[in-house]
PLY file of the C-alpha trace (Angstrom):
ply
format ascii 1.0
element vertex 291
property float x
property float y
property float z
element edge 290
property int vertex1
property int vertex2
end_header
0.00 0.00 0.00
1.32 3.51 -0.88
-0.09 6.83 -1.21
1.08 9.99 -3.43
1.60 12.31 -1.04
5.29 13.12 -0.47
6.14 15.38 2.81
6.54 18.92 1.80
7.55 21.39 4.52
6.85 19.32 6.95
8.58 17.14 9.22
9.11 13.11 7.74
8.87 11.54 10.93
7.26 13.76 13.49
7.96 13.12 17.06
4.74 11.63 18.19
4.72 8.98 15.39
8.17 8.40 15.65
7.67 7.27 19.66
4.37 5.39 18.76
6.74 3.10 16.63
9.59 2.95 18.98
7.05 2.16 21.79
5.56 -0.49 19.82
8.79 -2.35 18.51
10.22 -2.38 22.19
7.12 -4.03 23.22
7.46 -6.54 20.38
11.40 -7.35 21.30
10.51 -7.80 24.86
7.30 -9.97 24.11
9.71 -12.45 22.15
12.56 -12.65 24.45
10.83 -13.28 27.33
8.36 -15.78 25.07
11.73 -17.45 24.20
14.50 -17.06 26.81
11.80 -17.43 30.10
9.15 -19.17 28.72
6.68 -15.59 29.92
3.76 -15.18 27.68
3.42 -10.66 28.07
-0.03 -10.69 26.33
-1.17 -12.90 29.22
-0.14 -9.82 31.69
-0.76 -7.12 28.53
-3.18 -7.97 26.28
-6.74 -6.89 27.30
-9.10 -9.38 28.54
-12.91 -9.28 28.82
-13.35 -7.70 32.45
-14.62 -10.63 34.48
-11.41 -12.97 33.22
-9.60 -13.48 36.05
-6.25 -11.87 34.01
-8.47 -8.79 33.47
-6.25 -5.73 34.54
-7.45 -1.89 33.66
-4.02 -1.10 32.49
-4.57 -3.08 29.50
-6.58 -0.62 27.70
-3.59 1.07 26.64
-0.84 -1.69 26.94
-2.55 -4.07 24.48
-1.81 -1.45 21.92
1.52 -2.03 21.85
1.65 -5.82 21.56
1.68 -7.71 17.99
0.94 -11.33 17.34
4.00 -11.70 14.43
5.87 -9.57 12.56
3.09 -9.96 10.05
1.00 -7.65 12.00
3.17 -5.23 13.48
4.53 -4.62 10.41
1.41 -4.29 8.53
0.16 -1.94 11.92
3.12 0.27 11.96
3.27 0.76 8.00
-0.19 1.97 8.00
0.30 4.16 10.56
3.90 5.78 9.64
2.19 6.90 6.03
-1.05 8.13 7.32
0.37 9.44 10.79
2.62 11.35 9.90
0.19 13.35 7.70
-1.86 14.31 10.39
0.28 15.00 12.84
2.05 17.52 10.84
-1.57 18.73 9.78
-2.55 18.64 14.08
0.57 18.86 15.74
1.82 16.46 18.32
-0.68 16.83 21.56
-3.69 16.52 19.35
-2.02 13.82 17.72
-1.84 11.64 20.43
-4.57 12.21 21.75
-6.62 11.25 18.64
-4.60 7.64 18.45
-5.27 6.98 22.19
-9.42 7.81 21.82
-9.58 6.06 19.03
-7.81 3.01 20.47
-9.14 2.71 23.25
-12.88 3.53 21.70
-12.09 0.79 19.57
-11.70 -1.57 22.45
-14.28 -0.42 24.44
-16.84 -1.01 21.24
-15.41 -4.59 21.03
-16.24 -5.28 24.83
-19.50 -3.62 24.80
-20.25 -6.61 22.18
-18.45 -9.21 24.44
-20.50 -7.64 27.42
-23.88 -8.30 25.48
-22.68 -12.22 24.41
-22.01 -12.58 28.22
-25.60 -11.45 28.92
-27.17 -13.72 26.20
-24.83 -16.91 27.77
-25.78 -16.44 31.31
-29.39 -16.39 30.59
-29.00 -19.37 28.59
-27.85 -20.81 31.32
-29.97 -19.78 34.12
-33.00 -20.68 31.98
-31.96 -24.16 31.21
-30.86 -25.04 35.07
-34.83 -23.51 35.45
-36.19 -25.83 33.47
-34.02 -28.89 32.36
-35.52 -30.86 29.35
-33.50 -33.02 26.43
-34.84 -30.26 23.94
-33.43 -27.26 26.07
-30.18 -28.87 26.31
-29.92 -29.14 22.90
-31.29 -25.63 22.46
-28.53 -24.37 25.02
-25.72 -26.13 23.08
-26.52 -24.93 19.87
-27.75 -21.51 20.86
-24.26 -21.31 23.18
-21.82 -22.58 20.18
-20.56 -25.10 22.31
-18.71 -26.53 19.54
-17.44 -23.67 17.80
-16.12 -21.53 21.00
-15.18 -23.84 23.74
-12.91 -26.31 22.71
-12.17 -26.61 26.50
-14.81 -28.71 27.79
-15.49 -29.12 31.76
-16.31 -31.94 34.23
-14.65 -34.49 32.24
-16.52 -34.04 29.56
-15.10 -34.15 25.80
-16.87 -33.59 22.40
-17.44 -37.30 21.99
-19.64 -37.30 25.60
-21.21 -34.38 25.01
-22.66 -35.95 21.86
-23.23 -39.10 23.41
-25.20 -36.87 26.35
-26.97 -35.22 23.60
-27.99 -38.47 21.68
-29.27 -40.44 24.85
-30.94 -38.30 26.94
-33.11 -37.54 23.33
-33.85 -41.04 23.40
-34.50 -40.96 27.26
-35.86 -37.91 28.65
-36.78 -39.72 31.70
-33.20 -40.77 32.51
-32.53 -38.57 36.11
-28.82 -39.76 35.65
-28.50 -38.72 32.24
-30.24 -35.26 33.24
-28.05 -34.65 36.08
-25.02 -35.29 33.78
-26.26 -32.56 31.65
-26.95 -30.25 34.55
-23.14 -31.21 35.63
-22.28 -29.96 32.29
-23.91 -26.70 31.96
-23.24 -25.75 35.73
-19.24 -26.31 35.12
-19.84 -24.02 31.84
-21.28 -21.23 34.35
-18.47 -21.37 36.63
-15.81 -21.36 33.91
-17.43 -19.82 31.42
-14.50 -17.26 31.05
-11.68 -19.16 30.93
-13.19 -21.74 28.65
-15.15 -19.74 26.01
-12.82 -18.86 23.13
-14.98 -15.86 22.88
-13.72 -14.38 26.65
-10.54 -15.82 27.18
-8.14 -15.02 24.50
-6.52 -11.14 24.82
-7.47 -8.48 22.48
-3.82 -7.14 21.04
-2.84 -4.87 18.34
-2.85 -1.09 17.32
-5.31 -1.96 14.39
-8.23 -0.03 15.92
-6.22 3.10 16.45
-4.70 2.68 13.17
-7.93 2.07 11.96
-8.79 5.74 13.09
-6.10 7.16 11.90
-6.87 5.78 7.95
-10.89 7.13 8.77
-9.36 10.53 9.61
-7.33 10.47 6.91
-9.71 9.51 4.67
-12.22 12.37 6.47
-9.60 15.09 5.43
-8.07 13.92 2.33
-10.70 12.72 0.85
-9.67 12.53 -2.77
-6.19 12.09 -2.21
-5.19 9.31 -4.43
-3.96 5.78 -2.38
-2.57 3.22 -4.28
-4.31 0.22 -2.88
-1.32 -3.07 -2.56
0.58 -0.71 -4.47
-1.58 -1.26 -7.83
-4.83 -0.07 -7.47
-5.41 3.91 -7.04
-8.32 4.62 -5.37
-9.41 7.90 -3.51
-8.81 7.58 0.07
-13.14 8.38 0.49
-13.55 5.23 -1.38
-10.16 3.89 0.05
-11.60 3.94 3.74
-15.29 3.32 2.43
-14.00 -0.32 0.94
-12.26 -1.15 4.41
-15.26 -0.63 6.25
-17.07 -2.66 3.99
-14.84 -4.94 4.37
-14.42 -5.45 7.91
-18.64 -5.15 8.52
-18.75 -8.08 5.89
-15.76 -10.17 7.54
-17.76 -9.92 11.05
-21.10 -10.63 9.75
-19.51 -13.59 7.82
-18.45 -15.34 10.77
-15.61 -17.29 9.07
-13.93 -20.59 11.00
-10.73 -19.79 12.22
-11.02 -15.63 12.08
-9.62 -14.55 15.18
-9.13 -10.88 14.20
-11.90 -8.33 16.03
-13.28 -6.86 13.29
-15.51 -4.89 15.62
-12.60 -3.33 17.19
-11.23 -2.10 14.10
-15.03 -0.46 13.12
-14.72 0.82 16.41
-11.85 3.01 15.66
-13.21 4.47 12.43
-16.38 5.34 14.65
-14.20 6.76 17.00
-12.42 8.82 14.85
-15.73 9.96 13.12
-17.02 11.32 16.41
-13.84 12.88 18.08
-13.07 14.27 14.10
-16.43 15.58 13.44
-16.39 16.95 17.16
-13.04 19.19 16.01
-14.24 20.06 12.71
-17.43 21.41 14.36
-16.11 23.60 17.40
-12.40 24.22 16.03
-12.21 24.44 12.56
-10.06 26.68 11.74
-7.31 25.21 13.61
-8.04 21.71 12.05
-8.47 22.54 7.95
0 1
1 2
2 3
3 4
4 5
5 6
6 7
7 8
8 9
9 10
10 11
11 12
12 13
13 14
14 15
15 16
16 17
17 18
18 19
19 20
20 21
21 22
22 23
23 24
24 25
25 26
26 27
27 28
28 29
29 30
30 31
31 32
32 33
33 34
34 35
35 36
36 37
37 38
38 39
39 40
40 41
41 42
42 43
43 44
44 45
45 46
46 47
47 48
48 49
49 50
50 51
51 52
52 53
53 54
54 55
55 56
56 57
57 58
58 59
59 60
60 61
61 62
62 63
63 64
64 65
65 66
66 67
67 68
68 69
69 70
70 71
71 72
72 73
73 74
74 75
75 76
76 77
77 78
78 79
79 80
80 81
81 82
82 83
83 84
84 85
85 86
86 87
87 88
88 89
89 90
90 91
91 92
92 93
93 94
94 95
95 96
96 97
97 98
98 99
99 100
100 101
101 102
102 103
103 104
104 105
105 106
106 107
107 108
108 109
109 110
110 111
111 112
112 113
113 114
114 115
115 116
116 117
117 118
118 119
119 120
120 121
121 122
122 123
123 124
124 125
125 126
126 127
127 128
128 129
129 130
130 131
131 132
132 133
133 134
134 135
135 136
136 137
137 138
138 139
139 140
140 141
141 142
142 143
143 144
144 145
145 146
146 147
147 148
148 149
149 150
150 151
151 152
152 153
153 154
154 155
155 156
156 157
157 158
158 159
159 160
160 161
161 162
162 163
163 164
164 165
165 166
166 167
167 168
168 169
169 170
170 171
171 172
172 173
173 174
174 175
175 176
176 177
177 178
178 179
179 180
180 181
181 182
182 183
183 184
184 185
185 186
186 187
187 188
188 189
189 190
190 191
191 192
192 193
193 194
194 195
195 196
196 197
197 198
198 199
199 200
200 201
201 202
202 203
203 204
204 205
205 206
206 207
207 208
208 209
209 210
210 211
211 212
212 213
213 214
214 215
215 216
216 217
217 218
218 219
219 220
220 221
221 222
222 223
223 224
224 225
225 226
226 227
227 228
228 229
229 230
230 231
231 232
232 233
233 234
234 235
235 236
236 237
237 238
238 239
239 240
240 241
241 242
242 243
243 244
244 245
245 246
246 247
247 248
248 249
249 250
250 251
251 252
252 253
253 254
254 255
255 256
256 257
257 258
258 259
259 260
260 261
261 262
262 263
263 264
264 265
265 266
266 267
267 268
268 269
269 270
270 271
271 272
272 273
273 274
274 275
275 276
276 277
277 278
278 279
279 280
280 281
281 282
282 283
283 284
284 285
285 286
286 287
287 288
288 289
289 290
């Protein structure tokens, strides 16, 4: 990806963007030695979990902006944000700057938890009603509705995929089984308690500067609108329809659902929304200073 502007008058690597990627490759070197020379996981301690994990810590609103999966996506994260940074903070200056990539990351994580918050809602009243009313057909209403299969490859109890079929299958074929109904109350009442630390869903980190970056591309986008980006380097586009195709993008790749997607696509939309408001905010009650 590459854009046509070329710095004029302005300063190539202004300070704030220069210690945004400083800060962010430091936190990448330390996360692999201590991953490889003591065996120390930082996005356990970093990364931000859903509130109720039991790793939750508030700090991690802003640390898990600075930790990267790979080089893949730091790269990819720090790229982005070096050619489109650097353009407004030399349009901004440094203190509104900053300011702008911290809102917008953290709004970005605080839209993907508000989304976690509402699956956590939807889960524990699955579960209270079933434990209400236990029946073969609410069990398997409960599994399905829960995504047992698809989010919690950690089972509980003792239980594994192949009993939790075989719980599924007999109890159809005897409801009146007490045994086979207490198994499945077992079940569901070890979900409850662990639901956290078992659901794919709550206990994986969020990590990554995409939603601030994220921002920073909207407000880019916002400003420049018909700037001309060159798309992987082939395809110019204006950076309105630039931005506009991301979006897309990311609202299909959430809806869609796909096996094996662990990127928070909501997190990223989050930022552009973010950016929107806190942009639109500026442009309304400061413009001068901003255009």
């Amino acid at each position: 990806m590459s854009t046509d502007l070329r710095p004029r008058n302005f300063n190539q690597l202004p300070v704030g963007v220069k210690n945004i990627l400083i800060l962010n490759a430091l936190f990448f070197a330390a996360s692999l030695i201590f991953r490889n020379t003591y065996q120390v996981d930082l996005n356990t301690l970093l990364g931000l979990y859903f509130p109720k994990h039991p790793n939750f810590k508030p700090w991690q609103y802003l640390t898990s902006l600075f930790m990267h999966a790979d080089f893949g996506h730091i790269i990819m994260n720090m790229l982005m944000f070096y050619i489109f940074g650097t353009v407004l903070e030399n349009k901004w200056g440094t203190k509104r700057f900053l300011f702008f990539y911290f809102f917008t990351g953290v709004g970005a994580s605080l839209l993907y938890q508000s989304t976690m918050w509402f699956a956590d809602y939807q889960l524990t009243q699955a579960v209270h009603s079933f434990l209400q009313h236990p029946s073969p057909g609410d069990f398997n209403h409960f599994i399905k509705h829960c995504q047992i299969e698809k989010y919690s490859a950690i089972l509980v109890n003792g239980f594994n995929e192949t009993r939790l079929a075989d719980l599924q299958t007999n109890w159809d074929l005897h409801p009146e089984n007490n045994a086979l109904k207490l198994n499945a109350i077992e079940f569901v009442s070890g979900y409850k308690n662990n639901l956290y630390t078992i659901d794919s869903r709550f206990w994986a980190p969020c990590i990554g500067a995409s939603g601030a970056v994220f921002g920073v591309l909207f407000a880019f986008g916002y400003l420049f609108p018909n700037t001309t980006v060159y798309y992987f380097s082939f395809f110019p586009l204006k950076a309105k329809y630039f931005v506009t195709l991301l979006i897309v993008s990311e609202l299909y790749m959430n809806w869609a659902n796909v096996a094996g997607d662990n990127i928070a696509h909501l997190a990223h939309l989050g930022g552009a929304l973010f950016a929107f408001l806190l942009v639109f905010y500026w442009n309304k009650t400061i413009k001068n200073s901003l255009f």
